[in-house]
LOTOR-124997 format. One record per residue (C-alpha): residue in three letters; x, y, z. Coordinates in steps of 0.5 Angstrom, whole numbers, padded with zeros to 4 digits, always signed. Each point is the difference from the previous one (the first is absolute). Layout:
# LOTOR-124997
AlaXYZ/...
***
This chain:
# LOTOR-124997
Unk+0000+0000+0000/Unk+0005+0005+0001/Unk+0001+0001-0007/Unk-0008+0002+0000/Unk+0001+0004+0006/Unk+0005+0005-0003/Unk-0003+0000-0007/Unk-0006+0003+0004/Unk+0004+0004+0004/Unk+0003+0003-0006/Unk-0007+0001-0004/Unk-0002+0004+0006/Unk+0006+0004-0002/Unk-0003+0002-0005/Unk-0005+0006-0001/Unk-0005-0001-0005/Unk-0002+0007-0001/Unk-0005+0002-0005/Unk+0003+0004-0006/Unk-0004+0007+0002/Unk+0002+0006-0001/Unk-0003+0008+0003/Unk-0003+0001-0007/Unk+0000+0007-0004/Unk-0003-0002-0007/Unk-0007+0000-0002/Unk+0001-0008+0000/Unk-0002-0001-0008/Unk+0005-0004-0004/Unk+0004+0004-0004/Unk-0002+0007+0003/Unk+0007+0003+0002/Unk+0003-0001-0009/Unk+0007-0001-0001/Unk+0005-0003+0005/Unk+0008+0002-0002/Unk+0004-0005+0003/Unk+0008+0000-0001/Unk+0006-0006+0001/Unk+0006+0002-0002/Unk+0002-0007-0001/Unk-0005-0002-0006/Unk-0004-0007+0000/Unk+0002-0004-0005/Unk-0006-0006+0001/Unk-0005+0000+0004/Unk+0000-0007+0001/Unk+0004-0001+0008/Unk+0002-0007-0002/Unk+0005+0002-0005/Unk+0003+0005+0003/Unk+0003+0001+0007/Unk+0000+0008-0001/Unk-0003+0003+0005/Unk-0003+0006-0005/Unk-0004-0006-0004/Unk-0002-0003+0005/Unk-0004+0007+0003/Unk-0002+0001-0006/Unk-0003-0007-0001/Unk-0004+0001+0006/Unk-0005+0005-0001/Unk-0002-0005-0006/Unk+0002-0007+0002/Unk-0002-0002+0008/Unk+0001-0005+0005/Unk-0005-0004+0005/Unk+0003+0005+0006/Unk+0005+0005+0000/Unk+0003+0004+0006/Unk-0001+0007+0002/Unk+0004+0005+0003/Unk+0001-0003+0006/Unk+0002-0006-0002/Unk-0007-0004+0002/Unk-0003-0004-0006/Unk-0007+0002-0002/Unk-0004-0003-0006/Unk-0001+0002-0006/Unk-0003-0006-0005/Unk-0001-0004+0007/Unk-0006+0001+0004/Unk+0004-0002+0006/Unk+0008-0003+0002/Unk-0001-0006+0002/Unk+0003-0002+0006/Unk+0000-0006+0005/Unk-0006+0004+0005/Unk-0004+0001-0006/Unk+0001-0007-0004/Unk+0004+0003-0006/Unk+0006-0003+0002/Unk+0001-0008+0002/Unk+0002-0001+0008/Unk+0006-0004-0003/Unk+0001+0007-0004/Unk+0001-0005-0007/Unk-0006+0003-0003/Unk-0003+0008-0002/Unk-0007+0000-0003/Unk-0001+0006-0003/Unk-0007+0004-0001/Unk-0001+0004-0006/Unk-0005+0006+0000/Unk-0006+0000-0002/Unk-0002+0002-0008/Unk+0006+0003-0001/Unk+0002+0000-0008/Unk+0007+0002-0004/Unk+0000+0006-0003/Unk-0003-0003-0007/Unk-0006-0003+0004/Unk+0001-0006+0001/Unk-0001-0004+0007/Unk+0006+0000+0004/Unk+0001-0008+0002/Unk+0005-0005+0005/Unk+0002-0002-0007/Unk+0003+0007-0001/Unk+0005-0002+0007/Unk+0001-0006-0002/Unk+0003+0001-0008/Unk+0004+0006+0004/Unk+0003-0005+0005/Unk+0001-0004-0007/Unk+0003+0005-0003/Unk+0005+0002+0005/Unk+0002-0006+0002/Unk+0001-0004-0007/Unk+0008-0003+0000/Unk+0000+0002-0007/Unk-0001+0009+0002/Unk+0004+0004+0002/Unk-0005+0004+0007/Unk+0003+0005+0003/Unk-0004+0000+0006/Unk+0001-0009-0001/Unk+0002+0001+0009/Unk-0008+0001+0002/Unk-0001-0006-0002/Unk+0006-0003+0003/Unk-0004-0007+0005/Unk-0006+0000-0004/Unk-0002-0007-0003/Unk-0007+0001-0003/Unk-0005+0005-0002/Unk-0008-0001-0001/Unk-0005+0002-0002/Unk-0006-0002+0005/Unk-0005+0004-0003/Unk+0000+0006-0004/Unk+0001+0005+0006/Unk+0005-0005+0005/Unk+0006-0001-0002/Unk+0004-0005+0004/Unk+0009+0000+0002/Unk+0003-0006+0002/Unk+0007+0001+0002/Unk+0005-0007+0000/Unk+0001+0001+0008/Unk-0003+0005+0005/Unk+0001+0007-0001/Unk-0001+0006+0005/Unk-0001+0005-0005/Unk-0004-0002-0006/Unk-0001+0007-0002/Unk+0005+0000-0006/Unk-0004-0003-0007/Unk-0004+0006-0002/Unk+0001+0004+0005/Unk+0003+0008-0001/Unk+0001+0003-0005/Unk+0006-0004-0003/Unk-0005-0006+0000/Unk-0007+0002-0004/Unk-0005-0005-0004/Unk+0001+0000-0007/Unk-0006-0001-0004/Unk+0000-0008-0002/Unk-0002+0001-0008/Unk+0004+0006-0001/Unk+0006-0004+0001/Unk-0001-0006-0001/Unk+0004-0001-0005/Unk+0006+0003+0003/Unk+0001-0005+0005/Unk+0009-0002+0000/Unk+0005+0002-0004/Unk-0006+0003-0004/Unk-0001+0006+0005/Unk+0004+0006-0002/Unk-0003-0001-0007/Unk-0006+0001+0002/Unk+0001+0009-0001/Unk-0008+0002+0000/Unk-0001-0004+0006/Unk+0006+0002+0003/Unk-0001+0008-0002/Unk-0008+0000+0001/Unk-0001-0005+0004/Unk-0009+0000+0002/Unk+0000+0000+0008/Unk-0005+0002+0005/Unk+0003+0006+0003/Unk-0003+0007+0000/Unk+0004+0002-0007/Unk+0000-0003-0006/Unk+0007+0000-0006/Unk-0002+0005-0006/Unk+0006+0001-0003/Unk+0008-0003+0002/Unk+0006+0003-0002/Unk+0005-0004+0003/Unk+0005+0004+0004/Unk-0005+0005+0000/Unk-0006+0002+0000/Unk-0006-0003+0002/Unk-0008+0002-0001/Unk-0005-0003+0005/Unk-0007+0001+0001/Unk-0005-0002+0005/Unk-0002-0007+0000/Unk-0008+0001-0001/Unk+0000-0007+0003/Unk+0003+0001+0006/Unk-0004-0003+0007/Unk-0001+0006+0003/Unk-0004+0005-0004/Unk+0002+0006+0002/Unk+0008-0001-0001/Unk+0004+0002-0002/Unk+0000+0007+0001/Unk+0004+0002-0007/Unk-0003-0002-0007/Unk+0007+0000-0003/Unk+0007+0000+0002/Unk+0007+0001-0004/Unk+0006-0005+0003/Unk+0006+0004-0002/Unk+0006-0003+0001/Unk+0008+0002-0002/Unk+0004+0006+0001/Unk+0003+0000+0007/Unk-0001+0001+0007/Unk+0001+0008+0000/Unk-0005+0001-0006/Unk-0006-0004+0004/Unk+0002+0003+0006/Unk-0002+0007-0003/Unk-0006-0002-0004/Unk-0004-0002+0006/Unk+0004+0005+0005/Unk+0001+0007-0004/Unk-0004-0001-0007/Unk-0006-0004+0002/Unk+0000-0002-0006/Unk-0001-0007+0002/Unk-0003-0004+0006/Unk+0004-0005+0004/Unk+0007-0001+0000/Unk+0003-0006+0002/Unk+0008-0002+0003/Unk+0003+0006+0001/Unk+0006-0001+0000/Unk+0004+0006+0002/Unk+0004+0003+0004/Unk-0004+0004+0006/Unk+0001+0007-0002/Unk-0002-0002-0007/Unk-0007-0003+0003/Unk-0001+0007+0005/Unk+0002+0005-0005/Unk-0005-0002-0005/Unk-0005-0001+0006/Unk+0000+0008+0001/Unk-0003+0000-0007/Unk-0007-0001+0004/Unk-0003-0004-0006/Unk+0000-0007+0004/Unk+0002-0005+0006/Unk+0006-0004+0001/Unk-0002-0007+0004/Unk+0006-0004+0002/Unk-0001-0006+0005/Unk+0006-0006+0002/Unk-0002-0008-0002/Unk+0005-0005-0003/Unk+0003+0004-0006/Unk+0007-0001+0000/Unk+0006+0003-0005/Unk+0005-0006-0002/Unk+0006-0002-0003/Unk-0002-0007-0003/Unk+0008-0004-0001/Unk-0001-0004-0006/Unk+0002-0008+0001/Unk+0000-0001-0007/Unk+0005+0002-0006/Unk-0004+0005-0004/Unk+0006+0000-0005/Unk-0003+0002-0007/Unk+0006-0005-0002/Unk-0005-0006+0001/Unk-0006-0004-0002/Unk-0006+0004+0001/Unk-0003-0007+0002/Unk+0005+0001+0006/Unk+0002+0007+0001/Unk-0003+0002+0007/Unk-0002-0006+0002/Unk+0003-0006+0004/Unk+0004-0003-0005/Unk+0005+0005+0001/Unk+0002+0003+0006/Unk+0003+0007+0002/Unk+0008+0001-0001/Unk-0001+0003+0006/Unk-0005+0002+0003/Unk-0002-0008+0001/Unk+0005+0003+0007/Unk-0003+0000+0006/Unk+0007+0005+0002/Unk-0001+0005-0006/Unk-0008+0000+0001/Unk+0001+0003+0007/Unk+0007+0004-0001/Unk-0005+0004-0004/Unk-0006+0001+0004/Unk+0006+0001+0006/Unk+0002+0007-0004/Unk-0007+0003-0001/Unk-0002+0005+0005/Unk-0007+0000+0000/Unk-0002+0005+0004/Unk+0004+0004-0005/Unk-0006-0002-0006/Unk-0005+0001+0006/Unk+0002+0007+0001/Unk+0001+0002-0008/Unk-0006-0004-0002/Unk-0006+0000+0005/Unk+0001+0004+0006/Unk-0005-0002+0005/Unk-0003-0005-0005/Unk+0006-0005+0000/Unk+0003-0003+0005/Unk+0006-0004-0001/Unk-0001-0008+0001/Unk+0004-0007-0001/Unk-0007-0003-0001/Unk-0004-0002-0007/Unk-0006-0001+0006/Unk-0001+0005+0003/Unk-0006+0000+0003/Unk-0005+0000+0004/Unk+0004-0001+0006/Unk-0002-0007+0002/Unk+0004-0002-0007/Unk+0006+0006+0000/Unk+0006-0005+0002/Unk+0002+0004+0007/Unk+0008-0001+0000/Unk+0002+0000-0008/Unk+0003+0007+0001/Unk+0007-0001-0002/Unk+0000+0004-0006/Unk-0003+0006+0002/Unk+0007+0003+0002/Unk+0005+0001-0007/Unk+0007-0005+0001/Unk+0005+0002-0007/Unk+0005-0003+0005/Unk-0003-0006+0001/Unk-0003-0001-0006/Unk+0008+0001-0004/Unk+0002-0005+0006/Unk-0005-0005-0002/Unk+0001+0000-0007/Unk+0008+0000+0001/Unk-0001-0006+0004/Unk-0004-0004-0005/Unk+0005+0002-0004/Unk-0002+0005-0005/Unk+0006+0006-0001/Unk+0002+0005-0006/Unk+0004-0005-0003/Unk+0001+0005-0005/Unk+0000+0006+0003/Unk-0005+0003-0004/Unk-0005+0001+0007/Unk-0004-0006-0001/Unk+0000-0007+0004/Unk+0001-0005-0003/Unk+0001-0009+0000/Unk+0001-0005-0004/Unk+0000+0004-0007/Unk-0006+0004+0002/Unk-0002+0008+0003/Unk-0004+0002+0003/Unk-0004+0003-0005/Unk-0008+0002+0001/Unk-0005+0002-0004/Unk-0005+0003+0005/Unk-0007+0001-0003/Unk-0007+0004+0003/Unk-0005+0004-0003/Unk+0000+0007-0001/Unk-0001+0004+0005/Unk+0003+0006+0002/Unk+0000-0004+0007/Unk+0003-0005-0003/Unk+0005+0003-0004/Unk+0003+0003+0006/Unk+0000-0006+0004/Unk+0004-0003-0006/Unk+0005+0005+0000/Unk+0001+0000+0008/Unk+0001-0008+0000/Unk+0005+0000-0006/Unk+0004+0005+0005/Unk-0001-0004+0005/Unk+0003-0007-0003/Unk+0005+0003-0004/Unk+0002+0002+0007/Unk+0002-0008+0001/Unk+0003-0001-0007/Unk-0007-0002-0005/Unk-0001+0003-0005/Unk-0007+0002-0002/Unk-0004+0002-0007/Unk-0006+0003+0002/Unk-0007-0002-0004/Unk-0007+0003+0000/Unk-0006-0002-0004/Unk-0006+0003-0001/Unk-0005-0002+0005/Unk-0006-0003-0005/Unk+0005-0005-0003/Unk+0004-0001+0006/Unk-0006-0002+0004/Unk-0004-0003-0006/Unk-0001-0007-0002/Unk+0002-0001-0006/Unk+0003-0007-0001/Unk+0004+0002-0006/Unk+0003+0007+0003/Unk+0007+0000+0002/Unk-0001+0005+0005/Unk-0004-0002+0005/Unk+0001-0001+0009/Unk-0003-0007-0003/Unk+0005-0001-0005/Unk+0006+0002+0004/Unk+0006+0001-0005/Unk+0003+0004+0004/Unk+0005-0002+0008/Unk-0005+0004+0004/Unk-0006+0004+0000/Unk-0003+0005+0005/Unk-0008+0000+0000/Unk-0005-0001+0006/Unk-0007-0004+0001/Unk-0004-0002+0005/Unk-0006-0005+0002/Unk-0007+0000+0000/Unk-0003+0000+0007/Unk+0005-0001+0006/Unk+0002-0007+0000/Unk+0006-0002-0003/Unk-0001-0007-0002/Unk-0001+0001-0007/Unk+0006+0005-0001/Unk+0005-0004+0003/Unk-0003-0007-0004/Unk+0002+0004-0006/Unk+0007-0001+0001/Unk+0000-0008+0000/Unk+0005-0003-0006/Unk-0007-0001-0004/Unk-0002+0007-0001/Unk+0006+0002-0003/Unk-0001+0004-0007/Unk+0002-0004-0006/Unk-0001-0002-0007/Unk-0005-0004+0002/Unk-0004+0004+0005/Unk-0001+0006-0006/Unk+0006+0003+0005/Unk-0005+0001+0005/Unk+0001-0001+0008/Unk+0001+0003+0006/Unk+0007-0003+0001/Unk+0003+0006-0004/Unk+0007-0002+0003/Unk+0000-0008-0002/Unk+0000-0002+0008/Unk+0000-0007+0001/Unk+0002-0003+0007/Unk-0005-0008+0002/Unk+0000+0004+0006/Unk-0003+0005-0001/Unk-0006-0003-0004/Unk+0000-0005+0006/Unk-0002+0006+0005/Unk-0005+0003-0005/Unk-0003-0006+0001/Unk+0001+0000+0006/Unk-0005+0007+0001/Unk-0005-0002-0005/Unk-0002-0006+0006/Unk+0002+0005+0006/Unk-0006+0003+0004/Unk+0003+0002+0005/Unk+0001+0008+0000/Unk+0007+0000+0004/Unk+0002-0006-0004/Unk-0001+0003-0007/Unk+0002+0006+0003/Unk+0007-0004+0001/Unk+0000-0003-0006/Unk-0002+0006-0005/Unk+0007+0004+0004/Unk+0004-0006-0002/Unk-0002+0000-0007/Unk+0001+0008-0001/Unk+0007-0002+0004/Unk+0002-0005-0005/Unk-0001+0005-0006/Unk+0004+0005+0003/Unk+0004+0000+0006/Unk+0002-0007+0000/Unk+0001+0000-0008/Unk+0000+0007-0003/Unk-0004-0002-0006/Unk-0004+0005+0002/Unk+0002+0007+0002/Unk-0004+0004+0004/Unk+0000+0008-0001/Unk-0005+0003+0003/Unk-0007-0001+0002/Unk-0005+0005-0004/Unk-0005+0004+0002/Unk-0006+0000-0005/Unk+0000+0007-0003/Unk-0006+0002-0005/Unk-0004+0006-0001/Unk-0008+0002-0002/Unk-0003+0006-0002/Unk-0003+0004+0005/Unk-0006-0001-0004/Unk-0001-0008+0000/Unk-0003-0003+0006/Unk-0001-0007+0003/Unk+0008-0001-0001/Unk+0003-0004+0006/Unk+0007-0002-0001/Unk+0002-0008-0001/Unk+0006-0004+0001/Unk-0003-0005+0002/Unk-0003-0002-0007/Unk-0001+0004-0007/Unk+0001+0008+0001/Unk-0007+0000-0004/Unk-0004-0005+0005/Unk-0006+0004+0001/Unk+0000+0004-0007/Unk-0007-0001+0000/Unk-0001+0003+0006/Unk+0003+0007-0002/Unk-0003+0006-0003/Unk+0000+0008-0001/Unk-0001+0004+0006/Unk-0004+0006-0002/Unk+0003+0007+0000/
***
């Protein structure tokens, strides 16, 4: 029974509030016109499965929705569900193998079709069939079948008890796709079926009229939407690319556009456009973490494609555990703090750094910069400038780094302080930026994704939906590696393969026990950081958005999709 009680115990945690807000429009759908939203990071799919980008997976959700997904404070509330199941009200099996989900009631795709169990179960099919390549393959790590019970329950069996059952099509990373729009797109066919993936039919409140991949995106209102009166706004233009600076200003200085997501500026920037009165900066901390990812691999373009990046060939170098920590020893991190984010950044060694019960408590041995112990380190393992030519080397081999990220003016400056930094223990480092749609897209053929990896390190930030990790961490198992095979998709971005460490993911798949998925869910952060350095941590980010002072309903999410309750925004009165 005791992993019964503390499943009850954590549901009980769990506050399943009404998604309710103090209204100020006339409650007519459509009544407060255009809404402008701006990413500077442009969707490029509007499909969550084939991409781990963070930009289409928001994108996705105001079209595509899962059963439930969490709000902005973490608590899982129902969206296509009528209730979360749990073990009190019998959703949940009291062996915790089993989760029954209910659907609601007469809800109908935008197409009008009725919405079905057999929806869920071709989107577990999709996801899961071994010939595809599915981002988000980790929601679904333990499950064994899904079952159509009727046409409104659907019913999850998973291989052993699992303490929180919430992952298939849960948030706003694991939506429900509709069975007859994609089912011939099922395996190895899934990136070529573009009209699916660019206008895909969902039950959210706005439905795709126009997609320019990586740029703008014209929505409007979803006229079989469940509720009547929502949303507020007719249109909606989803623009995407330029940069950080330039959405901050249209939202915060011109006006020209409603909503702007990830600021990622420097504090002063942020509070000079602010004064402009136009709009309001919204900021709130999560799980958002800013890190160096260490390529295990070979990305050499000397190699076949069919191996290049992939374990076939491992890293001349960076395969070393001593270089890996020689250079996450010579970055100052408080240093990007204080340049980057102010007091919306905060230096961290954690990939989890949140919420508390989660944050390992004594992985803190990076926070304080050691060129010293970093050259020791390096000279010990010895790799010394043979050459003379300022850069380490063995065997035949430099240190060389390519480092790639995204561009952003955050980013580059981040860049250009860590090549300072390792040139100080003797590495020398060519610095890379790519535009933010392709970096973060989904195309299997682009060389130039995170996904793809032909670079030996790259910088970006991510996070998980709600406040458990599980599937986060689940996503560095050895089998969620991108590759050929997979469409390079997979959360495993570095390559990371250790029987221990998919031993203990399993391990918390099938611990209920709060303090013992607490332990576990420490170890695992530390096996990816502090005790391997395949992941070095830089800084916990503060989520930094922006809205007009126009635009009611808005409440800022890091829990979930920043567009979770976009249909409940509208236009206040002037």
């Amino acid at each position: 029974m005791k992993l019964k009680t503390a499943l009850m115990g954590a549901a009980t945690a769990i506050i399943f509030t009404p998604l309710a807000f103090a209204q100020e429009d006339d409650g007519v759908r459509g009544s407060s016109g255009q809404l402008n939203i701006i990413y500077w990071q442009a969707p490029s799919i509007l499909n969550p499965f084939l991409s781990g980008g963070t930009k289409d997976v928001e994108a996705s959700s105001i079209i595509l929705e899962p059963l439930a997904r969490y709000d902005n404070t973490g608590a899982l509330v129902p969206y296509l569900a009528k209730d979360i199941p749990t073990v009190a009200n019998g959703g949940v099996s009291e062996d915790l193998t089993t989760i029954t989900w209910k659907l609601k009631e007469g809800l109908l795709w935008s197409d009008g079709t009725a919405v079905t169990a057999a929806d869920a179960v071709f989107t577990s099919e999709y996801c899961m069939h071994p010939e595809g390549g599915c981002a988000q393959l980790s929601k679904y790590n333990g499950v064994q079948t899904v079952a159509a019970l009727d046409d409104l329950t659907i019913q999850i069996i998973f291989e052993a008890p699992q303490p929180n059952p919430y992952g298939p099509m849960v948030g706003g990373q694991s939506p429900i796709l509709q069975a007859a729009q994609f089912a011939d797109c099922l395996g190895a066919r899934a990136p070529e079926c573009t009209e699916a993936n660019f206008g895909p039919i969902g039950t959210g409140p706005f439905v795709v009229t126009d997609f320019r991949t990586n740029d703008v995106i014209q929505l409007e209102a979803n006229t079989n939407y469940r509720d009547a009166s929502k949303p507020a706004f007719a249109t909606v233009t989803f623009k995407g690319g330029g940069d950080a600076t330039a959405a901050g200003r249209a939202v915060l200085e011109t006006g020209e556009f409603d909503y702007a997501w990830n600021l990622q500026l420097a504090p002063d920037v942020i509070a000079s456009m602010a004064a402009a009165g136009m709009g309001t900066p919204v900021s709130a901390f999560g799980t958002l973490v800013e890190r160096i990812e260490m390529n295990l691999t070979n990305p050499s373009p000397d190699l076949p494609p069919e191996t290049r990046s992939t374990a076939a060939e491992p890293h001349p170098f960076l395969s070393e555990e001593a270089v890996r920590r020689a250079l996450s020893m010579a970055i100052d991190r408080e240093l990007l703090v204080e340049v980057g984010y102010g007091q919306a950044g905060r230096a961290t060694c954690n990939l989890v750094p949140g919420p508390e019960i989660y944050a390992s408590l004594d992985n803190t041995g990076c926070l304080v910069q050691d060129i010293d112990g970093a050259n020791a380190l390096l000279d010990k393992a010895g790799w010394v400038d043979s050459n003379g030519n300022g850069i380490r080397d063995k065997d035949g081999v430099e240190l060389n780094i390519l480092f790639q990220t995204s561009t952003n003016a955050v980013r580059q400056d981040f860049q250009a302080l860590i090549k300072d930094m390792w040139d100080q223990i003797g590495v020398n480092t060519e610095l890379r930026n790519i535009d933010a749609s392709v970096f973060f897209g989904g195309d299997p053929g682009s060389p130039d994704t995170f996904e793809k990896f032909y670079a030996d390190v790259e910088m970006y930030a991510n996070n998980f939906d709600g406040s458990d990790p599980q599937s986060y961490l689940g996503g560095y198992t050895c089998d969620k590696a991108p590759r050929p095979e997979t469409q390079w998709q997979g959360e495993n971005i570095n390559r990371f393969c250790d029987p221990a460490y998919d031993a203990l993911v399993v391990e918390l798949q099938q611990t209920a026990d709060i303090a013992e998925r607490s332990r576990i869910a420490r170890k695992l952060n530390d096996m990816l950081t502090k005790d391997s350095m395949v992941i070095v941590p830089l800084v916990d980010r503060g989520r930094v958005s922006a809205h007009a002072n126009s635009l009611g309903g808005v409440v800022l999410n890091t829990w979930d999709s920043e567009l979770w309750n976009v249909a409940d925004w509208f236009r206040l009165a002037e």
